[in-house]
C-alpha positions as CSV (number, residue, x, y, z in Angstrom):
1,X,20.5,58.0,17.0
2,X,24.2,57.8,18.6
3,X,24.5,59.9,22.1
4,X,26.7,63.3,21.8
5,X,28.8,61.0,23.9
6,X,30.0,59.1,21.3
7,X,31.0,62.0,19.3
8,X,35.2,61.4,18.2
9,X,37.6,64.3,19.1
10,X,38.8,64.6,15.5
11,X,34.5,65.6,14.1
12,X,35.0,68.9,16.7
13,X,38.7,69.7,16.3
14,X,38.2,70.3,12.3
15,X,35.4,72.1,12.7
16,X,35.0,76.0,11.1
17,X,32.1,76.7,11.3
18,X,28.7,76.3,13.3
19,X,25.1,76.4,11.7
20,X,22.1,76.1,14.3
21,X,18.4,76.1,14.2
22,X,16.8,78.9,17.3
23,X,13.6,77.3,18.2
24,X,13.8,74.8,20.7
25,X,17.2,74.2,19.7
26,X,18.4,77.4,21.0
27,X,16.0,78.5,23.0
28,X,13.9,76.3,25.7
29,X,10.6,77.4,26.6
30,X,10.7,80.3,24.2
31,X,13.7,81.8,26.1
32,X,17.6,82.0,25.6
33,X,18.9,79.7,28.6
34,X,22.5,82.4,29.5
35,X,24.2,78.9,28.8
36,X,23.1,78.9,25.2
37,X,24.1,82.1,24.8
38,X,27.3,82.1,26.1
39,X,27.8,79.3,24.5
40,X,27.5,81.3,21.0
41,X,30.3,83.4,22.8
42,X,32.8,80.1,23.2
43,X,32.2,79.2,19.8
44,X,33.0,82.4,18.5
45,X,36.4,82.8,20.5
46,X,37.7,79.5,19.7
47,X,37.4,80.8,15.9
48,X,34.1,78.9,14.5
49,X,32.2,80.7,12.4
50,X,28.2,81.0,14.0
51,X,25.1,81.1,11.9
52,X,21.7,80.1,12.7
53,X,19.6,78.9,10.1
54,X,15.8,79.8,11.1
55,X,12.1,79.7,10.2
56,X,11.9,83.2,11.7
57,X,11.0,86.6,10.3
58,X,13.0,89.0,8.6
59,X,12.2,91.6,11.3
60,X,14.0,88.9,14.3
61,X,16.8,88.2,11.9
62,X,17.8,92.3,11.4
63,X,17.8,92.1,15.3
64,X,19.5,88.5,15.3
65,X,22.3,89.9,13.0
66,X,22.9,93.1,14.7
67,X,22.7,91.9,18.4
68,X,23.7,88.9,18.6
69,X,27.5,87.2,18.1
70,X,27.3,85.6,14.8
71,X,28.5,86.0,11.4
72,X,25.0,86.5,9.9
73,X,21.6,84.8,10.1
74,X,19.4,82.7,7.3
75,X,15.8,83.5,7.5
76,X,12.6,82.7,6.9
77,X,13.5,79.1,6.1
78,X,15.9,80.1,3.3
79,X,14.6,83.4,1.8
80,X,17.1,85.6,2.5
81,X,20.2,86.2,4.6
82,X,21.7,89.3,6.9
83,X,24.8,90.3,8.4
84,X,26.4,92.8,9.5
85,X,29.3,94.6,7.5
86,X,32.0,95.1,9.7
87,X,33.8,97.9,8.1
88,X,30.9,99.6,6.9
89,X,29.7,99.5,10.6
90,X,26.5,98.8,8.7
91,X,23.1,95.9,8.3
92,X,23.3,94.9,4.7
93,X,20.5,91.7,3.1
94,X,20.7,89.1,0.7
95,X,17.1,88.2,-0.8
96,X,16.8,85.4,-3.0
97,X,13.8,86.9,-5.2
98,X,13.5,90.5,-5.9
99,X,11.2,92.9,-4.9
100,X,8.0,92.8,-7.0
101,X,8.3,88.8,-7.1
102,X,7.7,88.9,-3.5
103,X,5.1,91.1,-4.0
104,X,3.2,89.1,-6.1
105,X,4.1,85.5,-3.8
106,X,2.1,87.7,-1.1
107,X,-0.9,88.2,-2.8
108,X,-0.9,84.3,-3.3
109,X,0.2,83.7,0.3
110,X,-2.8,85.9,1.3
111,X,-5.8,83.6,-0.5
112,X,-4.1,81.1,1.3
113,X,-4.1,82.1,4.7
114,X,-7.6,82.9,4.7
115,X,-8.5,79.3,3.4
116,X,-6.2,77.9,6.4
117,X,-8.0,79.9,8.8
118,X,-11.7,79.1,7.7
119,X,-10.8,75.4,7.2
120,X,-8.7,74.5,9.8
121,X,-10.7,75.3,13.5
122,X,-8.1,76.5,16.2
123,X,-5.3,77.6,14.4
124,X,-4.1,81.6,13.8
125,X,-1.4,82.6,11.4
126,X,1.5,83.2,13.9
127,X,1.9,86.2,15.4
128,X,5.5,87.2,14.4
129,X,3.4,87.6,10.9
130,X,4.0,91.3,10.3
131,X,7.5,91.4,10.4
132,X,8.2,88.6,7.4
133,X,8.7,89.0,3.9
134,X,8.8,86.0,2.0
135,X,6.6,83.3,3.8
136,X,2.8,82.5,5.8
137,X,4.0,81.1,9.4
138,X,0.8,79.4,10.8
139,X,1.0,78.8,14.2
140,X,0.0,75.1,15.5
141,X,1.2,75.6,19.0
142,X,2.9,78.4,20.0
143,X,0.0,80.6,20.9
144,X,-2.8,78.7,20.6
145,X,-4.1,75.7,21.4
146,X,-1.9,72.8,20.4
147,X,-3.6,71.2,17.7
148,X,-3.6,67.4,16.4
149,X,-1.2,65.9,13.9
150,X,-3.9,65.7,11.2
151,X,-4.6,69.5,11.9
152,X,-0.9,69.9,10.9
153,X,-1.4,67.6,8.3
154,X,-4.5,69.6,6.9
155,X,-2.7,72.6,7.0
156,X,0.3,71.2,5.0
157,X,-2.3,69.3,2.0
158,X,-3.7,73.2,1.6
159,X,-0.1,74.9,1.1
160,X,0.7,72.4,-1.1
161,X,-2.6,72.6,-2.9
162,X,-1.9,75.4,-3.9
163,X,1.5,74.9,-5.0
164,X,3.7,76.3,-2.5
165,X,6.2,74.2,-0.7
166,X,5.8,73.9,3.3
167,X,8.0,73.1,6.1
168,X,6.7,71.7,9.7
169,X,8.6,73.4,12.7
170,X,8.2,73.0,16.6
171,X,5.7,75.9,16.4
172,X,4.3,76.8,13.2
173,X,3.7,75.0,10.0
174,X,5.4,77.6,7.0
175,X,4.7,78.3,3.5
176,X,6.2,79.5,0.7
177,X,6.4,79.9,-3.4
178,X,9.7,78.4,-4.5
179,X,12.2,75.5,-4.1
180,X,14.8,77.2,-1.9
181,X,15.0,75.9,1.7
182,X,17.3,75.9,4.4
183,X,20.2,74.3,3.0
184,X,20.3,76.2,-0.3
185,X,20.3,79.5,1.2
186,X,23.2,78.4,3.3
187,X,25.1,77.1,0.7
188,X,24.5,80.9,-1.2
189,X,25.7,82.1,1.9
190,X,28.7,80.3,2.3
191,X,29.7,81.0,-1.2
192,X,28.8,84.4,-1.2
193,X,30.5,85.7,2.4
194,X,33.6,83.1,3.0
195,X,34.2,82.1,-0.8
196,X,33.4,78.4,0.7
197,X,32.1,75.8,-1.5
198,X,30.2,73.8,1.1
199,X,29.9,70.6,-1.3
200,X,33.7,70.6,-1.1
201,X,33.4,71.4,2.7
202,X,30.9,70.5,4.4
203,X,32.4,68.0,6.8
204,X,34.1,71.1,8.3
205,X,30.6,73.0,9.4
206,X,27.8,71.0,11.6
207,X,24.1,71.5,12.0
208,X,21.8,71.6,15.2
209,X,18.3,71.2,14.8
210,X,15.0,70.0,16.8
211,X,12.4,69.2,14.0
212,X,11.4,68.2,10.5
213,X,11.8,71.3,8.6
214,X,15.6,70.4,9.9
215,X,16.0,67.3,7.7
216,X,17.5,69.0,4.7
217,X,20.8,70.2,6.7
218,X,20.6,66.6,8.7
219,X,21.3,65.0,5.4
220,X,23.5,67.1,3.8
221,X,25.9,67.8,6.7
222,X,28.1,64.6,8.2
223,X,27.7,66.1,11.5
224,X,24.5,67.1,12.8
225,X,23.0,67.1,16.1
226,X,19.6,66.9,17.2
227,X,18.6,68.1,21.1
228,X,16.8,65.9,22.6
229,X,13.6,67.0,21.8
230,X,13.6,65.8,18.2
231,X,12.8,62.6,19.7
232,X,9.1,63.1,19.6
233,X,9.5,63.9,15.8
234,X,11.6,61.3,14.8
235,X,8.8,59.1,13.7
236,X,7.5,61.4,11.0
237,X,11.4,61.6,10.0
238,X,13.4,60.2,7.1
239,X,16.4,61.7,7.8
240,X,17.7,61.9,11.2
241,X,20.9,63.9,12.6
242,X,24.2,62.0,13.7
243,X,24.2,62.8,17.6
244,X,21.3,63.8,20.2
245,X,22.0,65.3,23.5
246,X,21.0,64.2,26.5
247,X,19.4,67.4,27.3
248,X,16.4,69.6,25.4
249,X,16.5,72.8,23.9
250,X,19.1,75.2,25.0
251,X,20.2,73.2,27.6
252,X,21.1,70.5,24.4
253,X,22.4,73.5,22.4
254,X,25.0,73.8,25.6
255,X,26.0,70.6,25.7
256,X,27.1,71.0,21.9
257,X,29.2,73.3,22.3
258,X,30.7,72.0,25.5
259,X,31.9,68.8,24.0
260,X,33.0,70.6,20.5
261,X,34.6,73.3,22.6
262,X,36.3,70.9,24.7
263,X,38.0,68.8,22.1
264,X,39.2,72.0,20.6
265,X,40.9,72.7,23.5
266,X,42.8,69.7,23.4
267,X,44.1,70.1,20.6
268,X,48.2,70.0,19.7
Protein backbone atom coordinates (compact mmCIF):
# COMPACT_ATOMS: atom_id res chain seq x y z
CA UNK A 1 0.00 0.00 0.00
CA UNK A 2 1.13 3.70 -1.15
CA UNK A 3 2.23 6.06 1.93
CA UNK A 4 -0.30 9.02 2.86
CA UNK A 5 2.67 10.83 1.44
CA UNK A 6 2.00 10.15 -1.86
CA UNK A 7 -1.49 11.28 -1.72
CA UNK A 8 -2.05 14.22 -4.92
CA UNK A 9 -3.45 17.72 -3.74
CA UNK A 10 -6.37 17.39 -6.22
CA UNK A 11 -7.86 13.59 -4.18
CA UNK A 12 -8.25 16.22 -0.82
CA UNK A 13 -9.21 19.47 -2.43
CA UNK A 14 -12.55 17.74 -4.04
CA UNK A 15 -13.37 16.15 -1.18
CA UNK A 16 -17.10 16.60 0.58
CA UNK A 17 -17.31 14.52 2.62
CA UNK A 18 -15.49 12.21 5.32
CA UNK A 19 -16.60 8.56 6.28
CA UNK A 20 -14.42 6.86 9.21
CA UNK A 21 -14.26 3.74 11.08
CA UNK A 22 -13.88 4.53 15.38
CA UNK A 23 -11.98 1.55 16.66
CA UNK A 24 -8.42 1.75 16.30
CA UNK A 25 -8.92 4.07 13.55
CA UNK A 26 -10.16 6.70 15.72
CA UNK A 27 -9.35 5.84 18.84
CA UNK A 28 -5.81 4.34 20.02
CA UNK A 29 -5.75 2.21 23.00
CA UNK A 30 -9.50 2.42 23.37
CA UNK A 31 -9.26 6.27 23.93
CA UNK A 32 -9.88 9.48 21.64
CA UNK A 33 -6.16 10.90 21.26
CA UNK A 34 -7.46 15.31 21.54
CA UNK A 35 -5.68 15.17 18.09
CA UNK A 36 -8.31 12.90 16.58
CA UNK A 37 -10.79 14.71 17.93
CA UNK A 38 -9.98 17.95 16.99
CA UNK A 39 -9.28 16.79 13.97
CA UNK A 40 -13.14 15.95 13.43
CA UNK A 41 -13.36 19.75 14.38
CA UNK A 42 -10.99 20.86 11.14
CA UNK A 43 -12.82 18.73 9.01
CA UNK A 44 -16.00 20.01 9.85
CA UNK A 45 -14.94 23.83 9.47
CA UNK A 46 -13.35 23.42 6.26
CA UNK A 47 -16.96 22.25 5.06
CA UNK A 48 -16.59 18.18 4.77
CA UNK A 49 -19.21 16.45 5.77
CA UNK A 50 -18.16 13.74 8.90
CA UNK A 51 -19.62 10.35 9.48
CA UNK A 52 -18.22 7.39 11.09
CA UNK A 53 -19.22 4.12 9.91
CA UNK A 54 -18.94 1.65 13.04
CA UNK A 55 -19.42 -1.91 14.42
CA UNK A 56 -20.68 -0.24 17.58
CA UNK A 57 -23.97 -0.30 19.47
CA UNK A 58 -26.91 1.60 19.00
CA UNK A 59 -26.68 2.90 22.59
CA UNK A 60 -22.73 4.57 21.58
CA UNK A 61 -24.18 5.82 18.36
CA UNK A 62 -27.32 7.99 20.16
CA UNK A 63 -24.31 9.38 22.29
CA UNK A 64 -21.96 9.56 19.01
CA UNK A 65 -24.71 11.57 17.17
CA UNK A 66 -25.66 13.87 19.90
CA UNK A 67 -22.06 14.67 21.27
CA UNK A 68 -19.95 14.55 18.95
CA UNK A 69 -19.33 16.94 15.56
CA UNK A 70 -20.62 14.91 12.80
CA UNK A 71 -23.46 14.77 10.53
CA UNK A 72 -24.76 11.40 11.83
CA UNK A 73 -23.36 7.97 12.68
CA UNK A 74 -23.82 4.34 10.87
CA UNK A 75 -24.09 1.64 13.34
CA UNK A 76 -23.88 -1.65 14.21
CA UNK A 77 -22.08 -2.43 10.98
CA UNK A 78 -24.92 -1.12 8.83
CA UNK A 79 -28.16 -1.64 10.76
CA UNK A 80 -29.28 1.59 11.25
CA UNK A 81 -28.21 5.19 11.18
CA UNK A 82 -28.74 8.48 13.64
CA UNK A 83 -28.42 12.04 13.54
CA UNK A 84 -29.40 14.74 14.89
CA UNK A 85 -32.20 17.17 13.41
CA UNK A 86 -31.00 20.46 13.56
CA UNK A 87 -34.20 22.40 13.54
CA UNK A 88 -36.06 20.08 15.45
CA UNK A 89 -33.26 20.38 18.12
CA UNK A 90 -34.03 16.70 18.30
CA UNK A 91 -32.21 12.66 17.94
CA UNK A 92 -34.18 11.05 15.12
CA UNK A 93 -33.09 6.88 13.74
CA UNK A 94 -33.14 5.17 10.56
CA UNK A 95 -33.43 1.25 11.01
CA UNK A 96 -33.21 -0.87 8.17
CA UNK A 97 -35.63 -3.66 9.39
CA UNK A 98 -38.59 -2.88 11.50
CA UNK A 99 -39.43 -3.64 14.84
CA UNK A 100 -40.71 -7.22 15.22
CA UNK A 101 -38.16 -8.36 12.43
CA UNK A 102 -35.55 -7.47 14.86
CA UNK A 103 -37.24 -9.17 17.35
CA UNK A 104 -37.40 -12.21 15.87
CA UNK A 105 -33.32 -11.92 14.44
CA UNK A 106 -32.75 -11.76 18.39
CA UNK A 107 -34.26 -14.83 19.31
CA UNK A 108 -31.96 -16.47 16.53
CA UNK A 109 -28.95 -14.33 17.59
CA UNK A 110 -29.53 -15.70 21.10
CA UNK A 111 -29.20 -19.73 20.24
CA UNK A 112 -26.23 -18.57 18.78
CA UNK A 113 -24.45 -16.97 21.27
CA UNK A 114 -24.84 -19.65 23.60
CA UNK A 115 -23.35 -22.18 21.12
CA UNK A 116 -20.26 -19.57 20.67
CA UNK A 117 -19.75 -19.44 24.22
CA UNK A 118 -19.89 -23.31 24.99
CA UNK A 119 -17.82 -24.08 21.88
CA UNK A 120 -15.33 -21.63 21.70
CA UNK A 121 -13.12 -21.59 25.35
CA UNK A 122 -12.06 -17.96 26.31
CA UNK A 123 -14.17 -15.91 24.52
CA UNK A 124 -17.44 -13.67 26.07
CA UNK A 125 -19.94 -11.83 23.99
CA UNK A 126 -18.68 -8.20 24.27
CA UNK A 127 -19.59 -6.24 26.79
CA UNK A 128 -21.18 -3.20 24.98
CA UNK A 129 -23.90 -6.19 24.36
CA UNK A 130 -26.86 -4.59 26.11
CA UNK A 131 -27.02 -1.47 24.43
CA UNK A 132 -27.30 -3.04 20.54
CA UNK A 133 -30.24 -3.84 18.54
CA UNK A 134 -29.60 -5.51 15.51
CA UNK A 135 -26.32 -7.72 15.93
CA UNK A 136 -24.19 -10.45 18.53
CA UNK A 137 -20.67 -8.57 19.09
CA UNK A 138 -18.32 -11.42 20.49
CA UNK A 139 -15.43 -10.16 21.89
CA UNK A 140 -11.91 -11.86 20.77
CA UNK A 141 -9.71 -9.27 22.43
CA UNK A 142 -11.01 -6.43 23.90
CA UNK A 143 -11.68 -7.76 27.34
CA UNK A 144 -10.48 -10.98 27.38
CA UNK A 145 -7.84 -12.85 26.57
CA UNK A 146 -6.64 -12.43 23.05
CA UNK A 147 -7.48 -15.48 21.40
CA UNK A 148 -5.87 -17.33 18.20
CA UNK A 149 -6.86 -16.80 14.59
CA UNK A 150 -8.54 -20.18 14.35
CA UNK A 151 -10.59 -19.14 17.53
CA UNK A 152 -11.75 -16.17 15.34
CA UNK A 153 -12.05 -18.47 12.60
CA UNK A 154 -14.37 -20.93 14.75
CA UNK A 155 -16.38 -18.30 15.83
CA UNK A 156 -17.01 -16.92 12.20
CA UNK A 157 -17.77 -20.99 10.66
CA UNK A 158 -20.70 -20.93 13.67
CA UNK A 159 -22.31 -17.47 12.56
CA UNK A 160 -22.31 -18.52 9.23
CA UNK A 161 -23.56 -21.97 10.17
CA UNK A 162 -26.28 -20.72 11.02
CA UNK A 163 -26.88 -18.38 8.27
CA UNK A 164 -26.07 -15.12 9.50
CA UNK A 165 -23.48 -13.06 7.87
CA UNK A 166 -20.30 -12.02 10.09
CA UNK A 167 -17.79 -9.33 10.02
CA UNK A 168 -14.16 -9.56 11.88
CA UNK A 169 -13.11 -6.17 13.58
CA UNK A 170 -10.02 -5.24 15.74
CA UNK A 171 -12.01 -6.37 18.82
CA UNK A 172 -14.96 -8.42 18.27
CA UNK A 173 -16.07 -10.81 15.64
CA UNK A 174 -20.04 -9.53 14.75
CA UNK A 175 -23.07 -11.25 13.63
CA UNK A 176 -26.01 -10.54 11.99
CA UNK A 177 -29.28 -11.90 9.82
CA UNK A 178 -29.27 -9.97 6.51
CA UNK A 179 -27.02 -8.70 3.60
CA UNK A 180 -26.69 -5.10 4.60
CA UNK A 181 -23.22 -3.99 5.68
CA UNK A 182 -21.30 -1.02 6.03
CA UNK A 183 -21.40 0.31 2.64
CA UNK A 184 -25.08 -0.13 2.00
CA UNK A 185 -26.17 1.57 4.93
CA UNK A 186 -24.05 4.53 3.89
CA UNK A 187 -25.14 4.59 0.56
CA UNK A 188 -29.03 4.81 2.22
CA UNK A 189 -27.70 7.43 4.13
CA UNK A 190 -26.28 9.49 1.59
CA UNK A 191 -29.37 9.28 -0.37
CA UNK A 192 -31.59 9.75 2.24
CA UNK A 193 -29.94 13.00 4.26
CA UNK A 194 -27.86 14.92 1.32
CA UNK A 195 -29.91 13.59 -1.79
CA UNK A 196 -26.32 12.19 -2.86
CA UNK A 197 -26.17 9.27 -5.16
CA UNK A 198 -22.85 7.94 -3.97
CA UNK A 199 -22.34 5.58 -7.18
CA UNK A 200 -22.38 8.93 -9.05
CA UNK A 201 -20.08 10.45 -6.28
CA UNK A 202 -18.13 8.66 -4.57
CA UNK A 203 -14.79 9.93 -5.58
CA UNK A 204 -15.82 13.03 -3.72
CA UNK A 205 -16.18 11.11 0.03
CA UNK A 206 -13.07 8.91 1.41
CA UNK A 207 -13.03 6.07 3.92
CA UNK A 208 -10.64 5.35 6.93
CA UNK A 209 -10.52 2.09 8.32
CA UNK A 210 -8.16 -0.45 10.41
CA UNK A 211 -9.56 -3.99 9.70
CA UNK A 212 -11.36 -6.48 7.62
CA UNK A 213 -14.84 -5.79 8.31
CA UNK A 214 -13.45 -2.38 6.51
CA UNK A 215 -12.99 -3.99 3.05
CA UNK A 216 -16.44 -3.21 1.65
CA UNK A 217 -15.84 0.80 1.79
CA UNK A 218 -11.96 0.06 0.73
CA UNK A 219 -13.28 -1.21 -2.52
CA UNK A 220 -16.01 0.79 -3.26
CA UNK A 221 -14.44 4.24 -2.35
CA UNK A 222 -11.28 5.56 -4.73
CA UNK A 223 -9.86 7.04 -1.69
CA UNK A 224 -9.44 5.13 1.32
CA UNK A 225 -6.97 5.13 4.03
CA UNK A 226 -5.88 2.58 6.28
CA UNK A 227 -3.81 3.61 9.79
CA UNK A 228 -1.14 1.87 10.10
CA UNK A 229 -2.29 -0.79 12.02
CA UNK A 230 -4.19 -2.53 9.27
CA UNK A 231 -0.89 -3.91 8.43
CA UNK A 232 -1.13 -6.90 10.68
CA UNK A 233 -4.48 -7.61 8.82
CA UNK A 234 -3.59 -7.24 5.50
CA UNK A 235 -2.76 -10.78 4.88
CA UNK A 236 -6.20 -12.07 5.51
CA UNK A 237 -7.31 -9.05 3.05
CA UNK A 238 -8.47 -9.03 -0.49
CA UNK A 239 -9.17 -5.62 -0.71
CA UNK A 240 -6.77 -3.13 0.65
CA UNK A 241 -7.30 0.82 1.06
CA UNK A 242 -5.34 3.37 -1.25
CA UNK A 243 -2.99 5.13 1.49
CA UNK A 244 -1.66 3.99 5.00
CA UNK A 245 -0.30 6.35 7.52
CA UNK A 246 2.75 6.27 9.08
CA UNK A 247 1.18 6.37 12.39
CA UNK A 248 -1.62 3.93 14.29
CA UNK A 249 -4.89 4.59 15.40
CA UNK A 250 -5.79 8.03 16.19
CA UNK A 251 -2.52 9.31 15.82
CA UNK A 252 -3.11 7.81 11.79
CA UNK A 253 -6.62 9.24 11.96
CA UNK A 254 -4.67 12.83 12.58
CA UNK A 255 -2.37 12.52 10.07
CA UNK A 256 -5.55 12.21 7.54
CA UNK A 257 -6.92 14.96 8.19
CA UNK A 258 -3.75 16.95 8.42
CA UNK A 259 -2.63 16.32 4.86
CA UNK A 260 -6.54 16.58 3.45
CA UNK A 261 -6.87 19.71 5.60
CA UNK A 262 -3.76 21.09 4.36
CA UNK A 263 -4.28 20.75 0.61
CA UNK A 264 -7.63 22.34 1.13
CA UNK A 265 -6.03 25.14 2.38
CA UNK A 266 -4.18 25.68 -0.56
CA UNK A 267 -6.57 25.82 -2.59
CA UNK A 268 -7.35 28.99 -5.32
Amino acid sequence: MPSIKNLKPEAARDLIGFFFDIDDTFTMGGKILPAAFEALWKLRDCGIKVVPITGRPAGWCDHIARMWPVDGVVGENGAFYFWMDDEEKKLKKRFLDPDEIRKEKRKRLDDIEGEILKSVPGTAVASDQPYREADLAIDYCEDVTPLEERDVEQICRIFERHGAHCKVSSIHVNGWFGTYNKLSMTKIFARDRWGIDLDSEKERFCFCGDSPNDEPMFQYFPLSFGVKNILSFADRMTHLPAFVTENEGGEGFAEIVENVVRYREKMP
